[in-house]
OpenMM code with the backbone's topology and positions (N, CA, C; nanometers):
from openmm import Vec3, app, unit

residues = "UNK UNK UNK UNK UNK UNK UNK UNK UNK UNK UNK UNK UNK UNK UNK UNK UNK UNK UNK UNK UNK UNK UNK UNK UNK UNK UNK UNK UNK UNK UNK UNK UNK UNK UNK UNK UNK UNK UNK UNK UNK UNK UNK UNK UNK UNK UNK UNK UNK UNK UNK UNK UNK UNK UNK UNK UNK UNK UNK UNK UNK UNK UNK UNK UNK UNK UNK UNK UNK UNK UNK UNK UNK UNK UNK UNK UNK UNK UNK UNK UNK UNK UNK UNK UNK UNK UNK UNK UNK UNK UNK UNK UNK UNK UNK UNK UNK UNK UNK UNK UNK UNK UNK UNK UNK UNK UNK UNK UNK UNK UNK UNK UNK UNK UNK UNK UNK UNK UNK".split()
positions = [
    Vec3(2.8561, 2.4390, -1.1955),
    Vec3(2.7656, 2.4557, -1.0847),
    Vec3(2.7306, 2.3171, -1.0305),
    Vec3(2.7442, 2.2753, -0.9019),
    Vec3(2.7214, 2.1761, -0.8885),
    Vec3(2.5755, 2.1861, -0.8449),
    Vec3(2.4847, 2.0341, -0.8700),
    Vec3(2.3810, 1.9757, -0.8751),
    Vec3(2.3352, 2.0061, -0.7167),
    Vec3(2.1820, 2.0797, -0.7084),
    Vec3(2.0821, 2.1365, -0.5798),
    Vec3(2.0297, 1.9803, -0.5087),
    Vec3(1.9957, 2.0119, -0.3885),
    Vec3(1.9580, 1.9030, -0.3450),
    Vec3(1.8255, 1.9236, -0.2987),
    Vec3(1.7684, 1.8203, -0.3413),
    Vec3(1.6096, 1.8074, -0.2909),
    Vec3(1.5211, 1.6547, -0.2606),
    Vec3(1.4391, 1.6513, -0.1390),
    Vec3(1.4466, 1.5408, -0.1347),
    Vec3(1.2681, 1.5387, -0.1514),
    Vec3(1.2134, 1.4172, -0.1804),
    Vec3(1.1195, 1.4138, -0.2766),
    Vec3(1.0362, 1.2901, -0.1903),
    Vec3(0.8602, 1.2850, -0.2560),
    Vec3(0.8098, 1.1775, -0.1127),
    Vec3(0.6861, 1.1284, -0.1813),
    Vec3(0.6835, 1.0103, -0.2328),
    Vec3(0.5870, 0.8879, -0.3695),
    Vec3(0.5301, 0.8170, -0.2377),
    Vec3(0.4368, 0.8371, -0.2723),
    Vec3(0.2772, 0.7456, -0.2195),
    Vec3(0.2576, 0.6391, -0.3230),
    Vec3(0.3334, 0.4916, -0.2786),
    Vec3(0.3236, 0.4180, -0.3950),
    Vec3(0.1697, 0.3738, -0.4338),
    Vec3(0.1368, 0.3632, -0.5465),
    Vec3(0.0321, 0.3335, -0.6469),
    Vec3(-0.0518, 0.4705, -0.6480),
    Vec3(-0.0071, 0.5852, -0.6321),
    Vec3(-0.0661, 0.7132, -0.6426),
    Vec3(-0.0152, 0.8003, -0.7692),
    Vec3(-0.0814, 0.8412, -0.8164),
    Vec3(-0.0383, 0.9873, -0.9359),
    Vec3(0.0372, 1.0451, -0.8316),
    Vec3(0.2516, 1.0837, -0.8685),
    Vec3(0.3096, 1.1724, -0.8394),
    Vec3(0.3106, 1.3200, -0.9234),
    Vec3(0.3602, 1.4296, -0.8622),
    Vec3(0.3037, 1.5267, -0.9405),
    Vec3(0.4378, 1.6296, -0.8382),
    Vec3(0.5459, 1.6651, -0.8910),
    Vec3(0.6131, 1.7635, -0.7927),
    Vec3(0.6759, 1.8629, -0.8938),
    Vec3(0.6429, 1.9781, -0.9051),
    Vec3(0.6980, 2.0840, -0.9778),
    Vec3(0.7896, 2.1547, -0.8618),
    Vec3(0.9483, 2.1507, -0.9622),
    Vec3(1.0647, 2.1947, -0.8885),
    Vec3(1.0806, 2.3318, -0.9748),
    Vec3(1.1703, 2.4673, -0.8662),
    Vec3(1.2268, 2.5214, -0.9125),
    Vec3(1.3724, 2.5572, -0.9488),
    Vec3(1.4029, 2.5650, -1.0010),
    Vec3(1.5662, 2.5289, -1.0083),
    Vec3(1.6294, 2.6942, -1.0383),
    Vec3(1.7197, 2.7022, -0.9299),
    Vec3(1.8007, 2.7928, -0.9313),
    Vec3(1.9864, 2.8185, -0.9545),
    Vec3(2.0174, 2.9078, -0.9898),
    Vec3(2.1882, 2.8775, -1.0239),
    Vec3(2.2188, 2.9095, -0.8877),
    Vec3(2.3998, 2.9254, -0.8805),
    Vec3(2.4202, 2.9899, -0.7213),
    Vec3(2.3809, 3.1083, -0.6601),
    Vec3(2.3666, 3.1919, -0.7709),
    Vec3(2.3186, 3.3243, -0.7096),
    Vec3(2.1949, 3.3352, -0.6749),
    Vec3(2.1088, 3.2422, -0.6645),
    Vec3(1.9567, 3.2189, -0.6596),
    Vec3(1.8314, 3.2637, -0.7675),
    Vec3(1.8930, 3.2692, -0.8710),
    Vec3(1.8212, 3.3087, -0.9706),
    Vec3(1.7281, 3.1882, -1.0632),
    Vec3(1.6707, 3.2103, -1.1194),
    Vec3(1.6111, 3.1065, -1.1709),
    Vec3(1.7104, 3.0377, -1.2995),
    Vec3(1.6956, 2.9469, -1.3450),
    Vec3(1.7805, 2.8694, -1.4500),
    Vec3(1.6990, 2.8413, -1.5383),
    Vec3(1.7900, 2.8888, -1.6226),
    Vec3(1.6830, 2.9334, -1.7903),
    Vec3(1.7136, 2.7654, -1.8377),
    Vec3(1.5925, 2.7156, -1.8416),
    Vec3(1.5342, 2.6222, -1.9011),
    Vec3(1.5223, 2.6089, -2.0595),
    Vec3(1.4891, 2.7043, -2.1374),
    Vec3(1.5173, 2.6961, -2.2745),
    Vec3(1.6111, 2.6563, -2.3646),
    Vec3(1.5893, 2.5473, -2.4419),
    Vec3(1.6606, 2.4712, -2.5240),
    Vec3(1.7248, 2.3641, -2.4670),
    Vec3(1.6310, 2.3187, -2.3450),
    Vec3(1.7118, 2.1740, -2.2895),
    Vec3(1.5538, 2.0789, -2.3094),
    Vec3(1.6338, 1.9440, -2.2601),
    Vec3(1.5551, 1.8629, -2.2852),
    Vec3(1.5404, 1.8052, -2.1441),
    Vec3(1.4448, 1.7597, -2.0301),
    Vec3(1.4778, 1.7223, -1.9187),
    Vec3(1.5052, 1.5472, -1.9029),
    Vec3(1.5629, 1.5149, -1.8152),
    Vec3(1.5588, 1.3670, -1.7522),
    Vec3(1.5535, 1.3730, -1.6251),
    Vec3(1.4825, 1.2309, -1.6527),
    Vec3(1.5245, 1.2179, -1.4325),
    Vec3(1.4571, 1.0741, -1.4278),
    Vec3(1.5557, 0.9874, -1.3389),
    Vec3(1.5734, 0.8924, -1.2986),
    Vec3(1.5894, 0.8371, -1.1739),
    Vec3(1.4969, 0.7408, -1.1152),
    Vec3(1.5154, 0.6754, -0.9908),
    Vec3(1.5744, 0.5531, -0.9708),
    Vec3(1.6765, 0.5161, -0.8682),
    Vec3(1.7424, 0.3763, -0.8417),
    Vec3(1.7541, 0.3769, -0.7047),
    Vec3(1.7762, 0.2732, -0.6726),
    Vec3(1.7338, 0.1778, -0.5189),
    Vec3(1.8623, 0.2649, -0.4403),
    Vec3(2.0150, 0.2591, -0.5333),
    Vec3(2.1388, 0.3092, -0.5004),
    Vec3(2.1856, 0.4337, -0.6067),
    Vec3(2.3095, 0.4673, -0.5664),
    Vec3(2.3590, 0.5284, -0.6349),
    Vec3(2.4356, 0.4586, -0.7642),
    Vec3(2.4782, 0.3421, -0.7375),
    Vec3(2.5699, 0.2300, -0.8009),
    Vec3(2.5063, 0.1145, -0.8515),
    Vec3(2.3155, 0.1493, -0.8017),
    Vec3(2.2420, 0.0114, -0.8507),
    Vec3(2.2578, 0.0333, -1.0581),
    Vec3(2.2413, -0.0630, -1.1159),
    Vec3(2.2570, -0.0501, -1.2387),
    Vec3(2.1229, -0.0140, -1.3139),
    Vec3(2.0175, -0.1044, -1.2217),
    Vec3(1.8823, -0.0815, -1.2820),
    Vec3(1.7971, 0.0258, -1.2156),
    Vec3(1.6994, 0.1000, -1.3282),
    Vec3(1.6085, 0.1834, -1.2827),
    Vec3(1.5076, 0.1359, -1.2137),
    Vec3(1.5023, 0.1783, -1.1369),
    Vec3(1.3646, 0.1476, -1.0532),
    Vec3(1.2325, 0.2618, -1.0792),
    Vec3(1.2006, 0.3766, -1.1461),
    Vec3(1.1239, 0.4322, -1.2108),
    Vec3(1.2219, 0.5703, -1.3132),
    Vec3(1.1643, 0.5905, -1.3605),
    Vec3(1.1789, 0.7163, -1.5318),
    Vec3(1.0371, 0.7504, -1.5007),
    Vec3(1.0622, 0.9277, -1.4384),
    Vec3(0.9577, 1.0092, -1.4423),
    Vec3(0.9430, 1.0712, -1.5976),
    Vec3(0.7983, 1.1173, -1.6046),
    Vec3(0.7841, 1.2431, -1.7073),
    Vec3(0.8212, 1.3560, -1.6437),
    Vec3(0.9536, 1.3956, -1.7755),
    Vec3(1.0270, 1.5532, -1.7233),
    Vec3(0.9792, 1.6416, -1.7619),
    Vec3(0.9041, 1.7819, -1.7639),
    Vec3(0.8544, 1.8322, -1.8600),
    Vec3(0.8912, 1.9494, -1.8165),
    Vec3(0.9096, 2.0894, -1.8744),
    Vec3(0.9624, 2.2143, -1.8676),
    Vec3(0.8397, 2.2534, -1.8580),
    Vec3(0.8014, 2.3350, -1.7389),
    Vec3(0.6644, 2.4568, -1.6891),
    Vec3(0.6893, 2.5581, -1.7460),
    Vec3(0.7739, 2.6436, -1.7391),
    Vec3(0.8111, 2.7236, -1.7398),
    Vec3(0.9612, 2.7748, -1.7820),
    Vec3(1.0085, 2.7946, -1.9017),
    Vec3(1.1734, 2.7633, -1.9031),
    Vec3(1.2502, 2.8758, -1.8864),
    Vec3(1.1584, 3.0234, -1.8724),
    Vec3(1.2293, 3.1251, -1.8263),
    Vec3(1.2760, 3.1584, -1.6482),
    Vec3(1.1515, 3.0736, -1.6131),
    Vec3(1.1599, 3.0864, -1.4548),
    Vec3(1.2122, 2.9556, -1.3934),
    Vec3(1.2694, 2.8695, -1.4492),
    Vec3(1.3702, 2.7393, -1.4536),
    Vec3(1.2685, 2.6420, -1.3488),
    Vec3(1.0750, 2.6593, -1.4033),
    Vec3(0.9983, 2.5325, -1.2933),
    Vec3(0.9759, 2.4369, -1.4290),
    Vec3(1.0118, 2.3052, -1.3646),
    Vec3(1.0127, 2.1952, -1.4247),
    Vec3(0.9084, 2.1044, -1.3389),
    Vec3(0.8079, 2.0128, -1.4409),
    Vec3(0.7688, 1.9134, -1.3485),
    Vec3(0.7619, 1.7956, -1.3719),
    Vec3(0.8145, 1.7125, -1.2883),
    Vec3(0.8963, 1.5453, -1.2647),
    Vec3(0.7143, 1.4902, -1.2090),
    Vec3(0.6431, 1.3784, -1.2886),
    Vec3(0.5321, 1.2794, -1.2682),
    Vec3(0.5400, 1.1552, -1.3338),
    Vec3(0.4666, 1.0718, -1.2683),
    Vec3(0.4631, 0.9360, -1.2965),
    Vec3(0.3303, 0.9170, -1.2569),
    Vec3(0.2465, 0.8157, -1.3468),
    Vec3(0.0986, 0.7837, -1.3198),
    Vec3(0.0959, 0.6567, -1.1976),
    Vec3(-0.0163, 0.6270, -1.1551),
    Vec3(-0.0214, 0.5456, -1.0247),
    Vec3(-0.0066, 0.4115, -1.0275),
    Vec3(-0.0283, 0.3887, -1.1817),
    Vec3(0.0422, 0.2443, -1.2746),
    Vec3(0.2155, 0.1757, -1.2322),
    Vec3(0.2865, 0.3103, -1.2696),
    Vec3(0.4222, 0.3127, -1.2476),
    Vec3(0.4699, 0.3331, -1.1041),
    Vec3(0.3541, 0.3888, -1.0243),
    Vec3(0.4433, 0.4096, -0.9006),
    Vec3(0.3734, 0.3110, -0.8362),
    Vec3(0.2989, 0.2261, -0.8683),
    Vec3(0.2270, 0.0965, -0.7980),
    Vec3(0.3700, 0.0014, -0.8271),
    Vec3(0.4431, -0.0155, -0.9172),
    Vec3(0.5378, -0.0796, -0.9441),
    Vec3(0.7091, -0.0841, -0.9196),
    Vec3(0.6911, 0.0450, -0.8416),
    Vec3(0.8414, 0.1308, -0.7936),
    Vec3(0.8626, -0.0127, -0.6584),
    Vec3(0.9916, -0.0648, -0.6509),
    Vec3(1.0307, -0.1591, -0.5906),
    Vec3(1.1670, -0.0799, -0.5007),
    Vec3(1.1264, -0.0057, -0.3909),
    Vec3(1.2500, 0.0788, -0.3238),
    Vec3(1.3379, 0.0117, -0.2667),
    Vec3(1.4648, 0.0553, -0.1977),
    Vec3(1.5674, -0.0435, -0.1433),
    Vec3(1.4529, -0.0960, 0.0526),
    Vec3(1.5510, -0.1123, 0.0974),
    Vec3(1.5166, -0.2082, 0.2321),
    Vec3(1.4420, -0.0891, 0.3130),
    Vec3(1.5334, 0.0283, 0.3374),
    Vec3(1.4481, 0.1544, 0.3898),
    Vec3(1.3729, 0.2581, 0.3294),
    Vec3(1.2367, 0.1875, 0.2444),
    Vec3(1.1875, 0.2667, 0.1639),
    Vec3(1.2209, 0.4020, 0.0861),
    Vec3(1.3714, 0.3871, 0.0516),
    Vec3(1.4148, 0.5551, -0.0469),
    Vec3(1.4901, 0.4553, -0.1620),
    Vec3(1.4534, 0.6030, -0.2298),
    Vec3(1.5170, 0.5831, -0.3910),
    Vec3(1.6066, 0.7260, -0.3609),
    Vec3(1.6983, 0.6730, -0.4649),
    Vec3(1.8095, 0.8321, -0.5171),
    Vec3(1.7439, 0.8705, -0.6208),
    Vec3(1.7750, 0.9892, -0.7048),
    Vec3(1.7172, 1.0244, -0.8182),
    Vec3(1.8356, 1.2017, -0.8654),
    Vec3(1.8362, 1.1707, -0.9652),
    Vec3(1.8583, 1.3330, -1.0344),
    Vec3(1.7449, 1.3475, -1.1321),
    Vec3(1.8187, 1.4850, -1.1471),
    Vec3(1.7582, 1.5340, -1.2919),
    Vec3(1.8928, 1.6045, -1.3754),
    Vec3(1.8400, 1.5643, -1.5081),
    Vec3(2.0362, 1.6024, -1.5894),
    Vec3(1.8992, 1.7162, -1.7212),
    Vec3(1.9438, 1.7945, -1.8117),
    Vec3(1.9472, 1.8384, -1.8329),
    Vec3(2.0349, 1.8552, -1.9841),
    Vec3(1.9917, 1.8175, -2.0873),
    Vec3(2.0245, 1.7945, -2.2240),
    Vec3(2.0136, 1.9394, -2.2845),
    Vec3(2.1345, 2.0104, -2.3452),
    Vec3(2.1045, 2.0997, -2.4326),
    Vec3(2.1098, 2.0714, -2.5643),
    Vec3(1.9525, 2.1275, -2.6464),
    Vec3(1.9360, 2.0967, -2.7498),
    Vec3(1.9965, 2.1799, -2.8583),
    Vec3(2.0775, 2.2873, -2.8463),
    Vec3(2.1373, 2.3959, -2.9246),
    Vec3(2.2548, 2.3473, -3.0579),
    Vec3(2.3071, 2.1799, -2.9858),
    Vec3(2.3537, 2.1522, -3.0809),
    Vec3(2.4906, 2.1121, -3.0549),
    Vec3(2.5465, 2.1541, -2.8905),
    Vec3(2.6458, 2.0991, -2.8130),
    Vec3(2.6101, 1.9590, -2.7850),
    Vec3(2.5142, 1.9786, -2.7144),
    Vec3(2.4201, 1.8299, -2.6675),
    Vec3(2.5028, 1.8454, -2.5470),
    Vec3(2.5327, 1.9475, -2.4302),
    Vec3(2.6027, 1.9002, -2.3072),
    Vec3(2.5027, 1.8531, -2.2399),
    Vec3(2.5507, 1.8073, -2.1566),
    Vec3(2.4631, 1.7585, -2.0152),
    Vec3(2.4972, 1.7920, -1.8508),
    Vec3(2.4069, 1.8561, -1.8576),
    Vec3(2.4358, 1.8748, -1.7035),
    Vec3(2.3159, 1.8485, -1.6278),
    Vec3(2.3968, 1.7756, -1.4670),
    Vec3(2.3348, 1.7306, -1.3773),
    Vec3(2.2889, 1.8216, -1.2995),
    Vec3(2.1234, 1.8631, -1.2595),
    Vec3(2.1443, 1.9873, -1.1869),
    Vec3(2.0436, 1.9823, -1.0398),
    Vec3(2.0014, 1.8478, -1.0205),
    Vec3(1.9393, 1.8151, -0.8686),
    Vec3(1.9441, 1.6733, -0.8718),
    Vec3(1.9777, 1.6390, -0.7353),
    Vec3(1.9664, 1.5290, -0.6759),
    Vec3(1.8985, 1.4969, -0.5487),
    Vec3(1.8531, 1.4324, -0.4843),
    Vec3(1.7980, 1.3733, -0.3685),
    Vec3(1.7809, 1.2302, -0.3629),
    Vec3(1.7298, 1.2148, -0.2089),
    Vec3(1.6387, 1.1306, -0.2111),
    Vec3(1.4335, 1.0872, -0.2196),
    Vec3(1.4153, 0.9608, -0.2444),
    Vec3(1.2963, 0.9451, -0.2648),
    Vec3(1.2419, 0.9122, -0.1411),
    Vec3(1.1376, 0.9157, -0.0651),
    Vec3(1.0867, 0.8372, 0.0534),
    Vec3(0.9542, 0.8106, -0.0069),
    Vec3(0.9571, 0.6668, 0.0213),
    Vec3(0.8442, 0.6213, -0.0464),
    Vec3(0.7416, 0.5428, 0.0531),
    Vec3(0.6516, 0.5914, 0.0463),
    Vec3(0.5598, 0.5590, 0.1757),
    Vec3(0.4734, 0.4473, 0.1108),
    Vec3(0.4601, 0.2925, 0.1372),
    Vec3(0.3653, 0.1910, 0.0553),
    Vec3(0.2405, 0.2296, 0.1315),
    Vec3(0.1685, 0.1361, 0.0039),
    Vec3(-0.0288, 0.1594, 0.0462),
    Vec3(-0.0630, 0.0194, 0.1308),
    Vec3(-0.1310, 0.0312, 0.2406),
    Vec3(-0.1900, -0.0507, 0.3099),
    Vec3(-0.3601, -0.0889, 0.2239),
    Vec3(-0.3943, -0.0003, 0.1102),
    Vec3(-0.5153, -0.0690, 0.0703),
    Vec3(-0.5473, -0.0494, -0.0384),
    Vec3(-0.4174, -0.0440, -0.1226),
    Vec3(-0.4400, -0.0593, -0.3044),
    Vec3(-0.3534, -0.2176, -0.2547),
    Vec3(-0.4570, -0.2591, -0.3789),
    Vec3(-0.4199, -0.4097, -0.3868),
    Vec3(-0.3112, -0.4791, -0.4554),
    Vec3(-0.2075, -0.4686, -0.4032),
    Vec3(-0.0848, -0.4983, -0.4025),
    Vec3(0.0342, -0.5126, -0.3455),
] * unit.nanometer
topology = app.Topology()
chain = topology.addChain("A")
for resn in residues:
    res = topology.addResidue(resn, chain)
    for name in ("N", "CA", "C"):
        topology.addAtom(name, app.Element.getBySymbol(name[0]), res)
């Protein structure tokens, strides 16, 4: 199944907070149970370094809502490319004992800076 697209929007130096739902092709929800989540932001697709590592956490793992946050610490510190976006997925670790991984959303970030947090 290839990876859903969604595009995503950080108020830098703010608590992010976005609960996704994730569906297979048939539009059903994606059973979340027995994975482990990730998700990662970079400037590029090909940049080497992270530019933020959200907390992945499973809501719900029968109804496949997951939610991707970062405190206002970390997103005070998110350094985006020239036109304020980041790329990002989320991959998806099964803990059953295969250990596959699958990639199952991608987007972009638009990251809007603060004119009056001090930084």
């Amino acid at each position: 199944m290839p990876a859903g697209y969604q595009d995503l929007y950080l108020e830098k130096g703010a608590t992010f907070t976005s609960q996704l739902t994730l569906t297979d092709n048939n539009g059903l929800p994606y059973n979340l149970n027995n994975f482990n989540v990730f998700s990662y932001a970079r400037t590029s697709y090909i940049s080497a370094n992270v530019a933020l590592q959200f907390t992945a956490n499973v809501v719900n793992a029968n109804s496949g809502v997951l939610q991707l946050s970062a405190n206002a610490a970390t997103t005070a510190n998110v350094v985006p490319n020239a036109v304020n976006k980041l790329v990002y997925d989320v991959i998806l670790q099964d803990t059953t004992g295969s250990g596959n991984i699958t990639r199952v959303l991608e987007g972009q970030i638009f990251v809007s800076p603060s004119v009056s947090l001090p930084y």
